[in-house]
N, C-alpha and C positions, 0 to 999 in steps of 0.2 A: 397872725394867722393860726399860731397852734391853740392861740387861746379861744379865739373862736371856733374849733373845734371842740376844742375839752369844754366849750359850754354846750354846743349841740350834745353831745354824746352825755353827761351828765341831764341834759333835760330828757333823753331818750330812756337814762334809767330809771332816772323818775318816775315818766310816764308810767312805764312798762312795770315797775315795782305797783303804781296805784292801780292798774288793769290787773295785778294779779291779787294783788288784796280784794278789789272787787270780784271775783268769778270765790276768791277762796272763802269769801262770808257768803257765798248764794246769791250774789245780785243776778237777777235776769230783768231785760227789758218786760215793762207794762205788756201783759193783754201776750203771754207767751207763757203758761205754768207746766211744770211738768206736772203731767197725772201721774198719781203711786200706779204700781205694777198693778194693784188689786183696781183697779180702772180702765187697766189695757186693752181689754178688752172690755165691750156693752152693747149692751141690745140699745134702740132708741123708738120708742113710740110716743106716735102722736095722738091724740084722742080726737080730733077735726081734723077737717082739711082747710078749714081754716088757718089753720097753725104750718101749713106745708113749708112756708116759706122762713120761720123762725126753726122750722127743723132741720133745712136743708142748712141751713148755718151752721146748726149747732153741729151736724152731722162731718161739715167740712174743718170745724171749729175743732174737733176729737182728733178727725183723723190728723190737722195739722198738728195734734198736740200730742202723736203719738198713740192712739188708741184706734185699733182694731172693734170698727162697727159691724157687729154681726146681728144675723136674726134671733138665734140661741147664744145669752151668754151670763156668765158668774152674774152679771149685776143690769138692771135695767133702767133705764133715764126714759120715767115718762111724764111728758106736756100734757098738763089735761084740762090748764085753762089758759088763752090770751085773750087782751082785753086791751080796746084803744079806746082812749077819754079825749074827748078836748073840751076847751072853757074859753071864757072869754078871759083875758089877764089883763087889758085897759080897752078903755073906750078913749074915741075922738071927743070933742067939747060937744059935737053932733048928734052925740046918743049911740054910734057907729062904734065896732066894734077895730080898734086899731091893733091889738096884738091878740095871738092866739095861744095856749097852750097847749102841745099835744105829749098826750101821755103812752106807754105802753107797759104792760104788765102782763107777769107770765108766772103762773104757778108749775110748778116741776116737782117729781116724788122721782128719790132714789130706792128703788126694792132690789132686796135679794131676790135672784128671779126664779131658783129652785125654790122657795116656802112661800113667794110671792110679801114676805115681810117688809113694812115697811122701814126705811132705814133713816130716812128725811123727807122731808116736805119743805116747801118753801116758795117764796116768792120775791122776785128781781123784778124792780120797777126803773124808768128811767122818764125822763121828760125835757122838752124844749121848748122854747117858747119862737114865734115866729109870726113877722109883719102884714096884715090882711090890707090889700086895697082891693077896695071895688074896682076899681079900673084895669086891671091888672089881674082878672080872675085868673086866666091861663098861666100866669107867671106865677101865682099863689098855691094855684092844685099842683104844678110842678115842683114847687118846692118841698109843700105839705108830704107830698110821695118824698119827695130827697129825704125828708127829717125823718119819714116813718121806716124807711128802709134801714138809716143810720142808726134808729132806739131800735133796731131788731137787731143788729148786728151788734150792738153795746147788750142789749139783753143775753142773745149768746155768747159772749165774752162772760158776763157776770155769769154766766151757772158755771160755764166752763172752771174759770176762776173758784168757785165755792165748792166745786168736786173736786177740786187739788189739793181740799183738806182732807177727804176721806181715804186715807190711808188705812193698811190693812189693820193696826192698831184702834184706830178710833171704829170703824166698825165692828170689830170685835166687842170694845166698852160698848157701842149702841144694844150688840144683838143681849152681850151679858146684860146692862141693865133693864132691858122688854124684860129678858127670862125671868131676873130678881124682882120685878114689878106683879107680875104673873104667879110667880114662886116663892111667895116670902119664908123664909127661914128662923 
């Protein structure tokens, strides 16, 4: 009995030694960044109202990651293009279109909001591919909606994720290199 003990409790320091090895290298779970300080704050504009729905993500996407969404602030995240594609990805022996691919894409510009400079631009794309029967329309447009809600919610995950590198050093190198680009020496 003591010995099956002294195995419990050694497997418990184990564990507990490799949980803290991971927190001590920075491991965090996927699709969780912290945002640097210089991001705790941000304005967030959307250019359509098209895009309402990929903003209200990103908007809840911030505040879960710790960033204070304001109308005035240090830095602004603005959507100024989304874009949905689909394609056909196979056909039946029929000439009929049996899978689909549906895309989304979203361009985003990070500015300083006091010089209105630019700091970043960029663009996050995602895609799925999904089963089309004629027979079955209604079961197709409901899903078609499931996948496109899903690439919006993976879209603001991915900017969210890409503004966790802009710490207050790397903008700093951004605004210095505009200047020495501007100002050569």
């Amino acid at each position: 009995m003591n010995q099956a003990i002294a195995n419990t409790i050694i497997k418990l320091l184990v564990f507990g030694l490799m949980v803290s090895g991971l927190l001590a290298c920075g491991f965090q779970l996927r699709g969780q960044p912290d945002l640097p300080d210089s991001l705790r704050q941000i304005a967030v504009e959307c250019d359509g109202n098209n895009y309402w729905a990929l903003c209200q993500r990103l908007r809840q996407q911030l505040a879960a990651n710790g960033a204070q969404i304001l109308e005035t602030a240090p830095y602004t995240l603005r959507i100024h293009q989304v874009r949905t594609d689909q394609r056909t990805a196979a056909v039946d022996p029929d000439a009929t279109a049996a899978e689909y691919e549906l895309s989304k894409h979203a361009r985003y510009q990070l500015l300083e909001s006091s010089s209105s400079r630019l700091l970043a631009e960029r663009e996050v794309s995602h895609s799925r591919l999904y089963r089309h029967n004629s027979a079955r329309l209604i079961a197709v447009y409901r899903e078609k909606e499931r996948i496109g809600n899903s690439l919006e919610q993976q879209l603001a995950d991915n900017i969210v994720l890409e503004l966790a590198h802009f710490n207050r050093q790397v903008i700093d190198d951004i605004i210095e290199t505009q200047f020495e680009g501007r100002h050569p020496q």
